[in-house]
N, C-alpha and C positions, 0 to 999 in steps of 0.2 A: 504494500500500500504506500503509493505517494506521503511525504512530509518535510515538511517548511528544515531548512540548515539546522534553525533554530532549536526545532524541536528534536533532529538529530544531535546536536551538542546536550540536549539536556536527558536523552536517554542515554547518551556515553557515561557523561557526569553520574546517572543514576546506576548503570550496569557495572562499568568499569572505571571507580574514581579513583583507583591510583595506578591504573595505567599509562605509561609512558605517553604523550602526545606530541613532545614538540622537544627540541633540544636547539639554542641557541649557545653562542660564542658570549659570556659575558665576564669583562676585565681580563680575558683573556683564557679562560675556563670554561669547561661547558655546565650548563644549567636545564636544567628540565623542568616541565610544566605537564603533570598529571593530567587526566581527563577532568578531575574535580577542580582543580587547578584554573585550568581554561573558561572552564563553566562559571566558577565565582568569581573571574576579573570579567567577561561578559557582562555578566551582574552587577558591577558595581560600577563599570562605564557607563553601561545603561542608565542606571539611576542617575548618575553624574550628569548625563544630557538630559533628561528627563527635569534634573533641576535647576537646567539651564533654559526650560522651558522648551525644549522639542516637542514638536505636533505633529502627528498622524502624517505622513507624504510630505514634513518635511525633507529635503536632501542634506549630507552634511557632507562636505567635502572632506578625501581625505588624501596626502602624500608622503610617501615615505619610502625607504629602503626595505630589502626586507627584514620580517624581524618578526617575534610572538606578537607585540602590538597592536602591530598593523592589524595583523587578523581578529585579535581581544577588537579592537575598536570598529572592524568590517561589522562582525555579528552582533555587537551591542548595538548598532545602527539600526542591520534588520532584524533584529529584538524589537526595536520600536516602531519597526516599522516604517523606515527612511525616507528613500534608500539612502546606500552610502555612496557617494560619487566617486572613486577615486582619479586619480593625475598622476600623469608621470613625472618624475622629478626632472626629469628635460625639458617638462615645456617652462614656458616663458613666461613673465608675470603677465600678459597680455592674455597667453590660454588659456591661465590659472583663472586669470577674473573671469575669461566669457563661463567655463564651467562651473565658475561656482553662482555667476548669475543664473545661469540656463536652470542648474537643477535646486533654484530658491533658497540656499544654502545660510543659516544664518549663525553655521556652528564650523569651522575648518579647523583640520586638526594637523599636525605635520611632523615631522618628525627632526627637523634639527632647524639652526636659525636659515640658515640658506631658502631653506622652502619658510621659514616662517618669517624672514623678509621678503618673500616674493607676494605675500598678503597683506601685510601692512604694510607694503609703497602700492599693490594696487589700490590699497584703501584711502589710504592718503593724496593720491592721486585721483581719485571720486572714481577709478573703472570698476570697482564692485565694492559691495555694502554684505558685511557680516558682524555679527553682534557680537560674537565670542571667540577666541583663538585659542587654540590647545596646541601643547608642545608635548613630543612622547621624552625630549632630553626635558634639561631644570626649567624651573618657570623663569619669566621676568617681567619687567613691568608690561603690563595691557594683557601678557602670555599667562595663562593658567598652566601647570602641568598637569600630566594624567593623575599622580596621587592627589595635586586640588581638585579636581575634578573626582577624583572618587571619597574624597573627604566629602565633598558637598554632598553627593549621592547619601551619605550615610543618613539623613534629615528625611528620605523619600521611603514609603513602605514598601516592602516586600509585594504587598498586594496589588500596589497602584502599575509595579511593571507585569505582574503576573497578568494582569487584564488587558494590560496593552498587548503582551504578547499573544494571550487566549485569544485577541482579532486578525488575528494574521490568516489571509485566506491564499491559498496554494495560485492564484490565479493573479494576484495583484504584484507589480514591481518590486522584487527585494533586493536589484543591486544595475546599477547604471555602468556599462562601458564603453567610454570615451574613443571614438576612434582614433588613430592615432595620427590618422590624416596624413596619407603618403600626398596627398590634394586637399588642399579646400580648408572649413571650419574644421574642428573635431562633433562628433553628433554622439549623444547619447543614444545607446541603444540600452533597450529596457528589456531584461529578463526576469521571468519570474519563476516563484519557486517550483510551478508546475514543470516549466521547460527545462530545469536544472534536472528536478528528479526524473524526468525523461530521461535525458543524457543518461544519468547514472544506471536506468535499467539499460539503456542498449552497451553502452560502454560493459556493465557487469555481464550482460550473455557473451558480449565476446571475447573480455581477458578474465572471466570468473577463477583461474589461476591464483589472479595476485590479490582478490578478495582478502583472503585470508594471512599474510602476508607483506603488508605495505607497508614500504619505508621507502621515504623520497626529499631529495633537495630540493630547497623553493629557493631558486636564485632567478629568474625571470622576474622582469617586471609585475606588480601583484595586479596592477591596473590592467594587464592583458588579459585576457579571458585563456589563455592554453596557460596559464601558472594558478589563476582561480580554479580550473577544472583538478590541478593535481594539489593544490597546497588547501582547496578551502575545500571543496563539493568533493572529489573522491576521499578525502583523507576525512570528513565527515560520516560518510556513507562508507567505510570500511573500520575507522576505529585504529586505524595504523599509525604513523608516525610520522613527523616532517622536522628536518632541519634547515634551517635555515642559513642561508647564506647572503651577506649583503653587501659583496661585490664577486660580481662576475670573473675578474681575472683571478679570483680565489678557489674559483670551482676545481681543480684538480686536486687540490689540497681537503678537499670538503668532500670529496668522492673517497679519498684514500680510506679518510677514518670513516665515514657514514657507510661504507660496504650498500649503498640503494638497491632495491627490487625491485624498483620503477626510476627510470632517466628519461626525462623530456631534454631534447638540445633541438633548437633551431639548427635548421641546415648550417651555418655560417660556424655554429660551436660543433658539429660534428664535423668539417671542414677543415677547424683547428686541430682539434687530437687528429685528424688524418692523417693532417702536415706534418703533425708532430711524430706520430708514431712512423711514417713514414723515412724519415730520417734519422730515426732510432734503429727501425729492422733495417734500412740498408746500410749502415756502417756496419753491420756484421759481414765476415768476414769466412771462406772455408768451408768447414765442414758444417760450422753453425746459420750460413747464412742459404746451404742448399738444404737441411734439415727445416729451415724456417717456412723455405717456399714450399717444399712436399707437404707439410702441414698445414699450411694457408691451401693452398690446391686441393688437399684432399678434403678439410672441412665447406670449404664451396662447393666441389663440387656434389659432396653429401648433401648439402643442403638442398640444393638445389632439385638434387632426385626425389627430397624429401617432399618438394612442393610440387615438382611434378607428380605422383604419386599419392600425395595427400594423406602420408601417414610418417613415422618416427622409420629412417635408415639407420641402422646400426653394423657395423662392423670391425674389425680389431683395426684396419688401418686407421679409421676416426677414433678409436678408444685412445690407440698409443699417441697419435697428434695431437690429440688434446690435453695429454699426461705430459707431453715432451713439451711443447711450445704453446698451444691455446690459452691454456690454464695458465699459465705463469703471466702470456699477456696481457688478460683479463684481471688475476690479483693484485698484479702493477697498476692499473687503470681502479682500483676497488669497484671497480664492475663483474667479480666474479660470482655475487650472489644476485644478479640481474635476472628477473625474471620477463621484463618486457622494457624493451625500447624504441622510443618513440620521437618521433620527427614532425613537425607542423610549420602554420605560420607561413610559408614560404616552398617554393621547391626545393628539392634535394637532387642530384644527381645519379643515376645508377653503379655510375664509377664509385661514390662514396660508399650507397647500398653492398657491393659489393665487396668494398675492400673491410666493411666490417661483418658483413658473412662472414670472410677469410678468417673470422679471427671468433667467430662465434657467437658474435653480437649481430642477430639478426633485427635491425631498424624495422619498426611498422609507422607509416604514416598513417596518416590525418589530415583529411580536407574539411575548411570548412569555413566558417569567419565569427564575427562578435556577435550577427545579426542570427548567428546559429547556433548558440553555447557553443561556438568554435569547433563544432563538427559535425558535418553530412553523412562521409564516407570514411571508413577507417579499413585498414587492412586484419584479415584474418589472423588471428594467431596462430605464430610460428610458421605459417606460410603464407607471407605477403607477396604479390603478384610485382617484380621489382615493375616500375615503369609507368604503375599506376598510384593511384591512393585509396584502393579497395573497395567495397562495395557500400552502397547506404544505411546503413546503421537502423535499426527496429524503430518503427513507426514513421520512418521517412521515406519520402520518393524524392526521385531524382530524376527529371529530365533533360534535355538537349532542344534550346528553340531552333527554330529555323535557321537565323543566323549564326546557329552554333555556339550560343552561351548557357550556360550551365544554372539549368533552373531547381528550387527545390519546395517540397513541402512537408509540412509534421507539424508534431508536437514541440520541436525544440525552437519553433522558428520565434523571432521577436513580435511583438504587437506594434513595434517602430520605436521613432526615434522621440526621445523626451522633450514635449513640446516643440516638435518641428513637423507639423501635419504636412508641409508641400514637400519635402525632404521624403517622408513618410510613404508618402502615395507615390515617389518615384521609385521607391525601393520592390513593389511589385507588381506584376504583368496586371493585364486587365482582368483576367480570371484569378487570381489570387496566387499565384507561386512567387516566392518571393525570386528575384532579378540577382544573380551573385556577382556579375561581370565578370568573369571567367570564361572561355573558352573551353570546351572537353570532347571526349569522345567516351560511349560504353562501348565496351568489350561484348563477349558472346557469352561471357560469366558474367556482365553485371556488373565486371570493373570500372571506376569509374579513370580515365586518363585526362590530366589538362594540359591544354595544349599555347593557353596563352591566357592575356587579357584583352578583354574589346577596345581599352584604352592605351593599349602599350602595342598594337599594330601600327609597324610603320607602313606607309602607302611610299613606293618607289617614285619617282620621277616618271617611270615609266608603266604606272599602274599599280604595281604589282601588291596586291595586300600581303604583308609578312609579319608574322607573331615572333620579336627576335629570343622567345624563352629559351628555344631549343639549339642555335646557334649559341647564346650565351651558356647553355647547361655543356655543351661539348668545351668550349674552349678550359671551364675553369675544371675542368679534368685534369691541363698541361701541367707537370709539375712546374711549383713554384709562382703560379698563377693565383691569387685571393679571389679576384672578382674581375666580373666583366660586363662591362654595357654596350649592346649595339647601338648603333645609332645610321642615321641616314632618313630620316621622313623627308618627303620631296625631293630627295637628291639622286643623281645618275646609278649609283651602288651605295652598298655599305659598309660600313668600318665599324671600327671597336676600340675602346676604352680598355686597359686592362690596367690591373693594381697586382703587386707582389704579395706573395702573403711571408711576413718574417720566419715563420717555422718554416720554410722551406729552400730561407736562402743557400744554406749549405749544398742542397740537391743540384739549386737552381745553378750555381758558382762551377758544381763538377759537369753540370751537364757540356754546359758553354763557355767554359773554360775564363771565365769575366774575373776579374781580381778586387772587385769593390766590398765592402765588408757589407751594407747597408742599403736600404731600399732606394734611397736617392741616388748613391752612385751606378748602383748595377740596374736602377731603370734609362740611363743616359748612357749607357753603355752600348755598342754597336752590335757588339756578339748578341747579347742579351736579344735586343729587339727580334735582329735575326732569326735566330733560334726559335721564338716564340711565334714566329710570322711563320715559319716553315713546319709548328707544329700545329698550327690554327688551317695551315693546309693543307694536312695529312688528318689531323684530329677532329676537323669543324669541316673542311671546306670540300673534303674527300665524299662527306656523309649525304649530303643537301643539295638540292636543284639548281642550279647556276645562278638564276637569280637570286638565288640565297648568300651566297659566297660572302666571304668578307674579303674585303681589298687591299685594307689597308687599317693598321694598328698603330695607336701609341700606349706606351707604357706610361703609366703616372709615376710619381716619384711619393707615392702618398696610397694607403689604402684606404676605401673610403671608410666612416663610421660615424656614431651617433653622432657625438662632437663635433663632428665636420660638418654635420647636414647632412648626409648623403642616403644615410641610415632610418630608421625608423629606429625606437628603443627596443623593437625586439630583433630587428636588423635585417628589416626589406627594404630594399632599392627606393628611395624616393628620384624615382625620375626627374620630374620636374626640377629638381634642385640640381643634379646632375648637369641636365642640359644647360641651365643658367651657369652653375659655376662653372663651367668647363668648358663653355660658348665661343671663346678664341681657340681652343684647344679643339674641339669640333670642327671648325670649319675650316684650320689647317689641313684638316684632311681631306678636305676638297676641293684644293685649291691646287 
């Protein structure tokens, strides 16, 4: 039976109160937070807003890194019944005000003074009006912290939240996400507790494995909806455990000790360890480095019979590879107790797919967006169809319009965007499917494959409509390659952008013989380009229809990312920012 986060945190609290829930880094030690734990600081933020005067649908903004708070402070929101808005800590004090205007916010809470100046100079500045500011660091002047704030709660009854919560109906908004706007404003999309508990039954028929069993890093932005699915809504609805991590370039260190059963990494952090690991196994050397590769070959291609087949391959030559080499790459990675891993957000490449089959870390994706509890389609367990994002997930359909964009319907879909009714009504067809802007193809199993975006089709000079995903998915195959952006709308042919990725400069240095230590000088290097243009022609240009080819590349001396613009915070291409920053650089190439 369907039930509100809410009321899942409070039958944990009641089943299991001194089970493990959460484990945070604090002063430098780790800390834990019991199910009972979790349940009474819920409780006592609540009342804390509650005596700040919170009202039914109001929103309260909220921004932070991650952390146990963040989430204590998510669900004391939808305890009241909110929602809770979150922001990313990227955006601007300009984003910050329209979101906290948009979702009527008269309570923002933040997590250190960075984001808690970026509310009091919008305030100050008249672009948004809120009555209250919470800090989850100390207090200061105009700043409440969270202990003021659950000091004040202490003055409010027990009973006054138990009724607010008794109104909570499975169908009404309990949590707003922000898109992150690779384009445009950012738009609340409103999900509710119905469409949540959806997910979690389709999600639980297909990995019912890891039910029983879940421990997971929340290092992903918390405002995304694919780090809400693992750190708030499954880890609710299973009773397992999340640690926390609140910086990203610390994830490898946070894998060692936390051994996870469940790993979400956006394409661009499985990208990373690729590079990484990639430069690792090939400095080996002899008898160790041809043992390596029999091991990697023999677990793909097990696997792979495994999916053809549709059932578990066993034989002693997979037993001993994985006793001799698998296993040991896995316990270095603390991915050795992995029960499922998972990729979203973004494409992935098959080259990556495979290079962690090789090593026994079979990736399942996920398609899907904000406007979907961020997912349609997900891949089978333990045999993902590499090339797709798997089939529609229980009580959803999925179709293909005319124009070849990728439609859907269900239980999990949004009721729209929070107060934006013309936004709203663009978002679905005339008969009610909601509009993804995607491009796909199904399979004759139901797979579902994407094949682009309707807004990232370049149109040639000479007609030609081109989706550049699949160009751009071959080239960052090349070693030593990060990222890559086609470009050419209106122009004769097309070219590419390409960026270094640093874990691979070593590869990059032996492949082309270049002497520069660092991504600025071995991008202005002649070999370099070369090398990368003659493997974009055998790699990319070998694969696709003439009018597809790429012409012509320049290397950047920079990879893109958040901080740069280029990025999104979970780390999708913002085109438009691309083209503007790089618009000399662009047109070089067609000159």
């Amino acid at each position: 039976m369907h039930a509100s986060l809410v009321a899942k945190l409070s039958d944990l609290a009641r089943t299991s109160p001194d089970r493990v829930a959460m484990k945070a880094r604090v002063d430098g030690s780790w800390k834990s937070w019991t199910w009972g734990e979790y349940h009474s600081e819920v409780r006592a933020i609540a009342k804390g807003l509650l005596a700040l005067g919170h009202q039914v649908g109001d929103g309260v903004a909220l921004v932070g890194k991650n952390r146990p708070e963040w989430v204590f402070c998510e669900l004391a929101i939808m305890a009241l019944r909110g929602p809770p808005a979150p922001i990313y800590t990227t955006n601007t004090a300009d984003q910050v005000a329209f979101i906290v205007d948009n979702c009527g916010a008269q309570i923002a809470i933040g997590d250190d003074d960075e984001q808690i100046d970026k509310f009091q100079s919008s305030i100050a500045e008249g672009k948004m009006k809120c009555a209250h500011l919470i800090t989850m660091g100390a207090s200061k002047e105009g700043v409440k912290s969270l202990e003021d704030l659950k000091a004040l709660g202490t003055a409010v009854p027990d009973s006054v939240l138990d009724e607010r919560i008794a109104g909570i109906t499975l169908e009404e908004t309990c949590l707003l996400i922000y898109t992150s706007g690779t384009t445009g404003t950012p738009k609340g999309v409103q999900l509710t507790h119905h469409a949540i508990a959806s997910l979690m039954d389709a999600i639980r028929e297909r990995f019912s494995p890891i039910w029983d069993n879940y421990r997971v890093v929340s290092y992903l932005p918390l405002c995304h909806v694919a780090e809400q699915i693992f750190t708030t809504f499954t880890h609710l609805h299973t009773g397992g455990e999340v640690w926390f991590c609140p910086d990203l370039k610390e994830i490898k260190d946070y894998l060692a000790e936390s051994h996870p059963t469940v790993f979400l990494g956006v394409p661009r952090v499985w990208e990373k360890f690729q590079a990484a690991l990639e430069a690792r196994l090939g400095s080996a050397t002899g008898v160790k480095a041809a043992l390596t590769k029999w091991a990697r070959n023999t677990e793909l291609t097990s696997f792979k019979e495994e999916v053809r087949l549709g059932k578990p391959v066993t034989s002693i030559s997979r037993k001993l590879a994985n006793r001799l080499v698998i296993r040991k790459v896995k316990a270095a990675l603390g991915l050795d107790q992995l029960m499922l891993a998972a990729s979203g957000a973004a494409p992935i490449s098959v080259h990556t797919l495979e290079f962690f089959a090789s090593l026994g870390i079979v990736i399942h994706e996920a398609y899907g967006m904000s406007e979907t509890v961020g997912v349609v389609t997900i891949s089978h367990y333990g045999r993902p169809r590499f090339g797709t994002v798997g089939s529609a997930i229980k009580g959803v359909q999925v179709r293909i319009a005319e124009d070849g964009e990728v439609q859907a319907k269900g239980p999990v879909i949004t009721n729209g965007y929070y107060r934006m009714p013309k936004e709203t009504a663009e978002l679905f067809s005339d008969d009610g499917w909601l509009c993804t802007g995607d491009l796909g193809e199904i399979d004759a199993d139901g797979n579902l494959k994407i094949t682009g975006r309707k807004k990232d089709i370049l149109i040639t000079a000479g007609g030609k409509n081109i989706a550049p995903a699949e160009m751009e998915a071959y080239i960052q195959t090349i070693v030593g390659v990060a990222q890559a952006v086609v470009v050419g709308d209106r122009k004769p042919y097309l070219c590419a952008l390409v960026t270094l990725d640093v874990e691979a400069l070593p590869a990059l240095r032996t492949a082309t013989g270049a002497a520069a230590e660092d991504v600025a000088g071995l991008s202005q290097d002649p070999k370099v380009q070369q090398w990368i243009f003659a493997q974009v022609e055998s790699s990319c240009n070998a694969r696709i229809a003439s009018y597809q080819t790429i012409k012509r590349i320049t290397v950047l001396p920079n990879e893109f990312s958040v901080d740069g613009g280029e990025l999104t915070p979970t780390m999708k291409l913002r085109r438009n920012v691309v083209a503007k920053k790089y618009a000399d650089t662009i047109e070089q190439l067609f000159v």
